[in-house]
C-alpha positions as a Markdown table, in Angstrom:
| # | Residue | x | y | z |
|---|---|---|---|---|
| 1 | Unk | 107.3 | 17.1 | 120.3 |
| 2 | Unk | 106.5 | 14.4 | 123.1 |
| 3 | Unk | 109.3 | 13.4 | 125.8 |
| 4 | Unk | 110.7 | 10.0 | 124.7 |
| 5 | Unk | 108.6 | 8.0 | 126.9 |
| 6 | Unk | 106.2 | 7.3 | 124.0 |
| 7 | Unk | 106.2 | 3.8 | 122.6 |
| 8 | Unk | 107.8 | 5.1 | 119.2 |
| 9 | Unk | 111.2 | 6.6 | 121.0 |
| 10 | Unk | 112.8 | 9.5 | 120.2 |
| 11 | Unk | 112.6 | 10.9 | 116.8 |
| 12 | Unk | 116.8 | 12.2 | 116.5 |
| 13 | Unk | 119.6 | 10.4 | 118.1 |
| 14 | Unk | 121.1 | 13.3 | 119.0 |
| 15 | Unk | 117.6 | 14.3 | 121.7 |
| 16 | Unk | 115.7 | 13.1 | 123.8 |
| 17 | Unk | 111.8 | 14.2 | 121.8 |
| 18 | Unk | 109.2 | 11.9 | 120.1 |
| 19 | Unk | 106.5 | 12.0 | 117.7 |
| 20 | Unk | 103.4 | 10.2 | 117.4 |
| 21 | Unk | 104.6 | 7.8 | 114.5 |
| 22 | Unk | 107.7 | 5.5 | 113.3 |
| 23 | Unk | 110.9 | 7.7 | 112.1 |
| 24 | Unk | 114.3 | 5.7 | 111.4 |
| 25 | Unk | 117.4 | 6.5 | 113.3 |
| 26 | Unk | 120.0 | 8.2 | 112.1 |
| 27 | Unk | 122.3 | 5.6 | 111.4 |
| 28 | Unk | 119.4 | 4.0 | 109.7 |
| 29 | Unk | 118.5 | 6.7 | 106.8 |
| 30 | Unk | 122.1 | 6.9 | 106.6 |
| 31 | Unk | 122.6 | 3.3 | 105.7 |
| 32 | Unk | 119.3 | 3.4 | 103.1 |
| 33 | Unk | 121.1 | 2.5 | 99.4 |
| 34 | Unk | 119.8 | 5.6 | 98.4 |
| 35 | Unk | 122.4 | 6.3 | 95.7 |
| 36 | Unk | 121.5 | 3.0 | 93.3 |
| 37 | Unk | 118.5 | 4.7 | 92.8 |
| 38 | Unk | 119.9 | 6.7 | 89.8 |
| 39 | Unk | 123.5 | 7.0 | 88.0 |
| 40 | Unk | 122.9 | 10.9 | 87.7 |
| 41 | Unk | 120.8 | 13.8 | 89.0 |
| 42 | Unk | 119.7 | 15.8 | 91.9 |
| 43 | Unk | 118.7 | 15.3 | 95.3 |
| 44 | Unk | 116.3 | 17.1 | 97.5 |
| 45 | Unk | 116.1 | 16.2 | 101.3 |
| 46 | Unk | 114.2 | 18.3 | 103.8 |
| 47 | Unk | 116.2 | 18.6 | 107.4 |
| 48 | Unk | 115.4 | 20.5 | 110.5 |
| 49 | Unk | 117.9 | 22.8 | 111.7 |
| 50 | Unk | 119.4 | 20.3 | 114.3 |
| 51 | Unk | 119.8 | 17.9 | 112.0 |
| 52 | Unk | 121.8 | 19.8 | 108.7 |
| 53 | Unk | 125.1 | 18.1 | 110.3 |
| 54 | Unk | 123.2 | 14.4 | 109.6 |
| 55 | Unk | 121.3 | 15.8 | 105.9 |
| 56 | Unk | 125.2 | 16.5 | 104.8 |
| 57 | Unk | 126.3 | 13.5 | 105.7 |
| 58 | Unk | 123.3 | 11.4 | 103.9 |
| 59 | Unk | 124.1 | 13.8 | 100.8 |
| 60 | Unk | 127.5 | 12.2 | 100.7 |
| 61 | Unk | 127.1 | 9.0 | 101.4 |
| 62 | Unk | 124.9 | 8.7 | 99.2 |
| 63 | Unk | 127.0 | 9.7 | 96.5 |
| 64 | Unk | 126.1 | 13.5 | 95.7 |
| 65 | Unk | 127.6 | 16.7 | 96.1 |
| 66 | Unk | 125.9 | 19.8 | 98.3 |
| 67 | Unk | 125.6 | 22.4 | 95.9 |
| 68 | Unk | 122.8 | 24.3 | 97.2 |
| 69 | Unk | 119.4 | 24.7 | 99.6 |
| 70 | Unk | 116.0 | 25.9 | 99.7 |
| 71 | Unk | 114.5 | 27.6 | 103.0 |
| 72 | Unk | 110.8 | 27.3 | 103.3 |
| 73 | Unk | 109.4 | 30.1 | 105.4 |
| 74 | Unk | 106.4 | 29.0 | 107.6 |
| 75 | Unk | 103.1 | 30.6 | 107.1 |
| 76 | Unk | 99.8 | 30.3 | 109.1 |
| 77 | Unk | 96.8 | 32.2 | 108.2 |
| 78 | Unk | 99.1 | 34.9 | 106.3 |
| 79 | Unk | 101.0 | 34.9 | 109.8 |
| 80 | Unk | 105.0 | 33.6 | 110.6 |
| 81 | Unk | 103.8 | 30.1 | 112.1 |
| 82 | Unk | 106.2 | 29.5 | 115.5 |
| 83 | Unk | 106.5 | 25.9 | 116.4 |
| 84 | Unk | 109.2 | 24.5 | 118.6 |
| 85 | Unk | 112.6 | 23.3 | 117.7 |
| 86 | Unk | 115.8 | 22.1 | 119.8 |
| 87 | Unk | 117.5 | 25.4 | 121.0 |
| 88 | Unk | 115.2 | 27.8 | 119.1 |
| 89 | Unk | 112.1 | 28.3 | 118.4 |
| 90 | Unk | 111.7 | 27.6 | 114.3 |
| 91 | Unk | 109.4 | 29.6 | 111.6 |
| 92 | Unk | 111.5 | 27.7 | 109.0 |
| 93 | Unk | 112.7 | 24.1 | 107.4 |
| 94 | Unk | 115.5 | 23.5 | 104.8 |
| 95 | Unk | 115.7 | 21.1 | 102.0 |
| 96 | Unk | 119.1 | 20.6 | 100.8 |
| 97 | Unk | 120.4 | 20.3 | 96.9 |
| 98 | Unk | 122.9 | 17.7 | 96.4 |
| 99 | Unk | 123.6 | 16.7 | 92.8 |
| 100 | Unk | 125.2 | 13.5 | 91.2 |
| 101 | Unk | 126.9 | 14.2 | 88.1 |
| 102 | Unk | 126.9 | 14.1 | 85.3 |
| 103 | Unk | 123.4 | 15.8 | 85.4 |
| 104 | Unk | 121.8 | 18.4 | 83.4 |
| 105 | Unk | 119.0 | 20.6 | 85.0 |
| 106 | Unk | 117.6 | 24.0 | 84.1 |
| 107 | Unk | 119.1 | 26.8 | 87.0 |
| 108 | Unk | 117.8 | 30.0 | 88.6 |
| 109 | Unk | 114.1 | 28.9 | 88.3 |
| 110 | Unk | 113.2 | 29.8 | 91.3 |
| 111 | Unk | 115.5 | 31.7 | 94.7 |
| 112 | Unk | 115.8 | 29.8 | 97.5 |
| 113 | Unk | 113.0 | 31.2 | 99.7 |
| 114 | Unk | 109.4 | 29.0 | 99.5 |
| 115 | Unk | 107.0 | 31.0 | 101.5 |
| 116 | Unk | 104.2 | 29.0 | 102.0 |
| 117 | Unk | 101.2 | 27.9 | 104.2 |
| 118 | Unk | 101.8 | 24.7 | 107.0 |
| 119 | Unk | 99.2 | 21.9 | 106.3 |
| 120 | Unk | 99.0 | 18.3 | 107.9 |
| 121 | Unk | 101.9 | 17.2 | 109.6 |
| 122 | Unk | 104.8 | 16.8 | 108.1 |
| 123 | Unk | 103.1 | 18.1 | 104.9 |
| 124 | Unk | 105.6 | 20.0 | 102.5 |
| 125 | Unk | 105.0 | 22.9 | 100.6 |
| 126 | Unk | 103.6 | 21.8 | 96.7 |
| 127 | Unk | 105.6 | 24.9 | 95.8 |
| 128 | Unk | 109.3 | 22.7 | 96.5 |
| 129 | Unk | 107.1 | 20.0 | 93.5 |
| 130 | Unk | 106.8 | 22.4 | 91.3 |
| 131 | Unk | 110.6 | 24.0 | 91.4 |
| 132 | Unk | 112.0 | 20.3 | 90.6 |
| 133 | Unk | 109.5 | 19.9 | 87.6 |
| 134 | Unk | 110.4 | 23.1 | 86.6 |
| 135 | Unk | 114.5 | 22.5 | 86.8 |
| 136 | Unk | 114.4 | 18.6 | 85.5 |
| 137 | Unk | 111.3 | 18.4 | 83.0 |
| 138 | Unk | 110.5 | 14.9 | 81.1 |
| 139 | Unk | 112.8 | 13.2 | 83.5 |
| 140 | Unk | 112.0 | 10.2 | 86.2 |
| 141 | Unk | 110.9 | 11.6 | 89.9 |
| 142 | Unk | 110.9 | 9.6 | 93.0 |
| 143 | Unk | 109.7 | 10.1 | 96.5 |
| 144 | Unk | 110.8 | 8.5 | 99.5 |
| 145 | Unk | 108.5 | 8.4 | 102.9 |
| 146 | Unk | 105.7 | 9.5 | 100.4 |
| 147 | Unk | 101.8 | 10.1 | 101.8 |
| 148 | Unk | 99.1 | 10.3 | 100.3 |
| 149 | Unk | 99.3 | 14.2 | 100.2 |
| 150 | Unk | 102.2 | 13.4 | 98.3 |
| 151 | Unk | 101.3 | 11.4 | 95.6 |
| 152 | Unk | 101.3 | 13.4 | 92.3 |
| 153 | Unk | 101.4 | 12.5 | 88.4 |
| 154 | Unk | 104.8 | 12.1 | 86.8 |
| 155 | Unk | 105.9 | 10.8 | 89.9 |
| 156 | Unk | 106.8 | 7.1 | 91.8 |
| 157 | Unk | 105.8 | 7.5 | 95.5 |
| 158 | Unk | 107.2 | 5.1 | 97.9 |
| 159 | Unk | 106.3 | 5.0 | 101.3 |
| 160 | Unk | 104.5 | 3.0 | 104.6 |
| 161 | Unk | 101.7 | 5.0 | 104.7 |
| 162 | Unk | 100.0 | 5.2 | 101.6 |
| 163 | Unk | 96.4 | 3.8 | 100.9 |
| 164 | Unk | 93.2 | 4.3 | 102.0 |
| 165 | Unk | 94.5 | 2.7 | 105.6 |
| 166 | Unk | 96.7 | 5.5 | 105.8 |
| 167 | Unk | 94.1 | 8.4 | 106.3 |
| 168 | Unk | 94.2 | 8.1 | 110.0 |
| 169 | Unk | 97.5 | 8.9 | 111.7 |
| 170 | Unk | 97.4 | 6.2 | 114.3 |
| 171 | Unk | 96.2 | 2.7 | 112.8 |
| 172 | Unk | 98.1 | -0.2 | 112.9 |
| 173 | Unk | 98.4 | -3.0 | 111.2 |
| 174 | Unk | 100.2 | -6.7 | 110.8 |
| 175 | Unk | 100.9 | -8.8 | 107.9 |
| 176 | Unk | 102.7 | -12.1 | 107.0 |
């Protein structure tokens, strides 16, 4: 994390750190139409610890119900990886479960520890993929703020940085 002096601004509303790339307020992924997307189903959305408060609220709004979460334990080298968070120091990240209902899924296919090596930046684990293949097979499967990491078959990935552009973290680029 960066002071907010950067050019980008902080990165939460409710602190005053920065990251080397564009995030969306609060208020902003909170106002994204995410519930047209789909009638029924289940919703996975990574927060950090600071922000669970906010990830509840998007849940809602968007029109599903909290029903359970995932904690993915951070690994590096074999080792707990320690990297810095708001009040604590943080070996961990959740992604919270909301479901829409009606919706039918297959349960208990995995627990609700991912133990798992960090990669690039803001990289998830590819364990997290392969728990919501497992609990919704043959069904539809979108990513939001996808990479190119991300991309994977079965899937729509939607995102601002995907492309061959998007292998360097810091071009930019203008269009009409």
């Amino acid at each position: 994390g960066q002071r907010a002096s950067t050019p980008n601004g902080p990165m939460f509303t409710n602190n005053h750190w920065a990251v080397n790339y564009n995030t969306l307020s609060n208020e902003e992924i909170l106002d994204l139409d995410i519930g047209c997307l789909s009638n029924s189903g289940l919703c996975f959305l990574w927060v950090v610890s600071s922000q669970l408060p906010t990830g509840m609220a998007c849940l809602s709004r968007w029109g599903y119900e909290y029903i359970d979460k995932i904690t993915w334990i951070k690994k590096r080298q074999g080792k707990l990886h320690v990297s810095h968070g708001y009040h604590f120091m943080h070996s961990s990240e959740l992604c919270l479960i909301g479901v829409k209902r009606p919706c039918e899924f297959i349960g208990k296919v995995s627990n609700d520890l991912i133990f798992a090596e960090v990669r690039e930046k803001s990289r998830k684990p590819d364990e997290l993929y392969h728990v919501v293949e497992t609990m919704l097979p043959g069904t539809a499967k979108i990513e939001l703020f996808a990479r190119n990491h991300n991309i994977r078959r079965g899937w729509l990935s939607l995102g601002n940085e995907l492309g061959e552009q998007f292998c360097d973290w810091f071009n930019d680029f203008e269009c009409d």
